[in-house]
N, C-alpha and C positions, 0 to 999 in steps of 0.2 A: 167728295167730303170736304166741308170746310174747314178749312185750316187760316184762321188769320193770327199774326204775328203780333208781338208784344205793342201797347197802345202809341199812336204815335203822340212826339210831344205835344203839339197843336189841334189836337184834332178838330176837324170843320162841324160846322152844326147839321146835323142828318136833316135830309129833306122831309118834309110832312107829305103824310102819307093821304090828311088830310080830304084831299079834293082832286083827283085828276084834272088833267088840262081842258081846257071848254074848246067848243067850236071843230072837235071830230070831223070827218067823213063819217056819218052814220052807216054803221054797216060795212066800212070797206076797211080790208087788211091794209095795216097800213104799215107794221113789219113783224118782222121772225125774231122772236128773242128764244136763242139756246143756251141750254147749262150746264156745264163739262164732262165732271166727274160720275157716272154712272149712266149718261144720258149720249156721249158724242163717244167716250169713251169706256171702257171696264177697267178705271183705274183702280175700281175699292180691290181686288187682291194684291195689286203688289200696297195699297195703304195699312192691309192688313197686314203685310210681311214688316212691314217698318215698324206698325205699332207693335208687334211680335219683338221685334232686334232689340228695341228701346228700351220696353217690359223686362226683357231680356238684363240687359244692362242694370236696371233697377232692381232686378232679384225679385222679382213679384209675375205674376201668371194673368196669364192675356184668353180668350175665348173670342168666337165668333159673337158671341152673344155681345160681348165689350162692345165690339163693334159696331154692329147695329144700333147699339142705344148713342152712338156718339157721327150717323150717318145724317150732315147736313147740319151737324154743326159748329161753333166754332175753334182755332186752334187754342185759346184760353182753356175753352173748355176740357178740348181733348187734351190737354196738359193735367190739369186738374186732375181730372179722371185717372190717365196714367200715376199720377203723384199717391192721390188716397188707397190706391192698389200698389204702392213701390215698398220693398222692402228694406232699402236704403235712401238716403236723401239726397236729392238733388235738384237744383236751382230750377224754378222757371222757363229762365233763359235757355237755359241745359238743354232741358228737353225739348223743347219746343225747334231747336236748332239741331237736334239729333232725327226728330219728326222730316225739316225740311231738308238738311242735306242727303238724308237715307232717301226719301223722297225724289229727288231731282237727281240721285246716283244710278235709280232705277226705270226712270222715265228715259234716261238720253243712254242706255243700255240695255234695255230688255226689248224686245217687239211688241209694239203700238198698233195699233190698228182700231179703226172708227167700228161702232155699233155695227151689227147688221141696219140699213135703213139708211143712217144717217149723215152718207156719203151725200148720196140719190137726193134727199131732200134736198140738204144745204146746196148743192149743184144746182133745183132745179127753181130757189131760192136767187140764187144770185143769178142765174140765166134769164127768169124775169126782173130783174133789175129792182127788185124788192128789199129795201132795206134789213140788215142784220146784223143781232149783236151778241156775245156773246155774254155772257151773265156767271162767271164763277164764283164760288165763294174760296178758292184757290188762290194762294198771292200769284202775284206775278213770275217769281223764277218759275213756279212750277207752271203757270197758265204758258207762258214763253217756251219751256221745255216743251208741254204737248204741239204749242200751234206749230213747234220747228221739226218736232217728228211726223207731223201729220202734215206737213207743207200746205197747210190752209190760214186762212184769214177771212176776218170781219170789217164791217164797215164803225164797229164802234165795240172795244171791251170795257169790261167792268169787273174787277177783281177785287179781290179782299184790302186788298190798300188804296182801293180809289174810292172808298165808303169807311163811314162814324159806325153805320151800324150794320151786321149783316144779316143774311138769313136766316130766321124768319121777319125779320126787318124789312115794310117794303123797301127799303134806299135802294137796293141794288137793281130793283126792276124800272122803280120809278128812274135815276140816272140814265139806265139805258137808253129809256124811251124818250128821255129829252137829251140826250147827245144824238139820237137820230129826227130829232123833231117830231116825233109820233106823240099821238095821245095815247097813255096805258092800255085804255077801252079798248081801242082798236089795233093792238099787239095783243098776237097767239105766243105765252111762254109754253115752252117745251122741259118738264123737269122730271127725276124719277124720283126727289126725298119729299116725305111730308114737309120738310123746313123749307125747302125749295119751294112748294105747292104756297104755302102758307104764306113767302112771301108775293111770289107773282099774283095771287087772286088778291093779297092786302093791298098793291099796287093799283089796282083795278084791271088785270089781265085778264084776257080768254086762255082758259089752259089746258094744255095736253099732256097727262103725266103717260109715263110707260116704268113703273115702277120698278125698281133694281131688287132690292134686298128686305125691303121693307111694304107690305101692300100698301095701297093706296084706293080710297073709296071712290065709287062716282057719285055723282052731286051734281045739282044743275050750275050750266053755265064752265062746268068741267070734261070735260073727255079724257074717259083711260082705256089705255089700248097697250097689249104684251109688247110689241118692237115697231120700233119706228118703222119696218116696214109696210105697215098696216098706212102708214099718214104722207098724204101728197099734200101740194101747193094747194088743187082746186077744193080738197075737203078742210083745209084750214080757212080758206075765203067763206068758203058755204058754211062754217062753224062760225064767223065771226056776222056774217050777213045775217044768221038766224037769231043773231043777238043771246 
């Protein structure tokens, strides 16, 4: 789920989503962009226990339903939302900092462990020596917390503070793809939220949803499939060669 943090002072001007990069390998994968939260891992319940403790605090009533309608979005928003449901006041900042540290208390505490599927992949991803990056709309402590319980890394991340704008925003797919030198076109994004979906195809991605909490349609030029265990290396090259 995404969670981005209070605006920064300076914020950079978001890339245009405008035009992908010219001069592709037509046809040829050229990397793997993943997306954390519901897709590498099954963070949404314990984010659901935090947005619970918080609600909590605020004296106001939380549902699965809440949830869902705030999966893939931002933390502004998911503040907001918490706030118009709170039965007492509290700042902003407040919450949003009760969101992150509850957050990162439960990630380097509780037991983690990758999707079914999505070990296999990313191993057989980096064993061909194929570019990969990872694409959260998570800030950082919490992107950091996962990649150190899950003793994994990427050749390029992308998290909520290294973007103006995010999910459903292409910025965060289009940066990936130009911190690994790729053109969009020729990057397969893997995501499981419609905002996620929305932004990698605004990017110009080939995309494989395996959808969490929320379905998710098929469409040309999309692939959905229930767990990453269904999706290799050779059926993502053969996905993006068939255009």
């Amino acid at each position: 789920m995404l969670r981005k943090p209070a605006e920064p002072a300076e914020p950079a001007e978001p890339a245009e989503p405008a035009e992908p990069a010219r001069g592709a390998l037509g046809g040829v994968l050229q990397a793997v962009l993943f997306d954390m939260d519901g897709l590498l891992v099954d963070s949404e319940p314990l984010w659901f226990e935090v947005e619970c403790s918080v609600m909590a605090r605020l004296e106001g009533e939380w549902s699965e339903a809440d949830q869902q309608e705030l999966i893939g979005g931002s933390l502004p928003r998911t503040v907001s939302y918490l706030l118009a449901r709170a039965a007492r006041p509290a700042s902003p900042e407040d919450v949003g900092r009760w969101l992150l540290d509850g957050m990162r208390s439960l990630l380097l505490s509780r037991p983690l462990a990758m999707l079914p599927g999505a070990a296999e992949l990313l191993a057989e991803v980096r064993a061909a020596g194929l570019p990969h990056a990872l694409v959260t709309s998570s800030e950082r402590p919490i992107m950091d917390a996962v990649l150190l319980r899950l003793g994994v890394s990427f050749d390029a991340t992308v998290c909520a503070d290294d973007v103006t704008c995010g999910k459903p925003h292409p910025e965060p797919y289009l940066r990936a793809a130009s911190l690994l030198g790729a053109d969009p076109r020729s990057c397969v994004a893997l995501e499981d939220s419609p905002n996620g979906v929305a932004s990698a195809e605004a990017a110009g991605c080939k995309l494989v949803a395996v959808p969490s909490l929320v379905p998710i349609p098929s469409q040309p030029g999309r692939m959905v499939t229930t767990s990453l265990r269904q999706v290799d290396l050779s059926m993502l090259r053969v996905f993006v060669a068939d255009g």
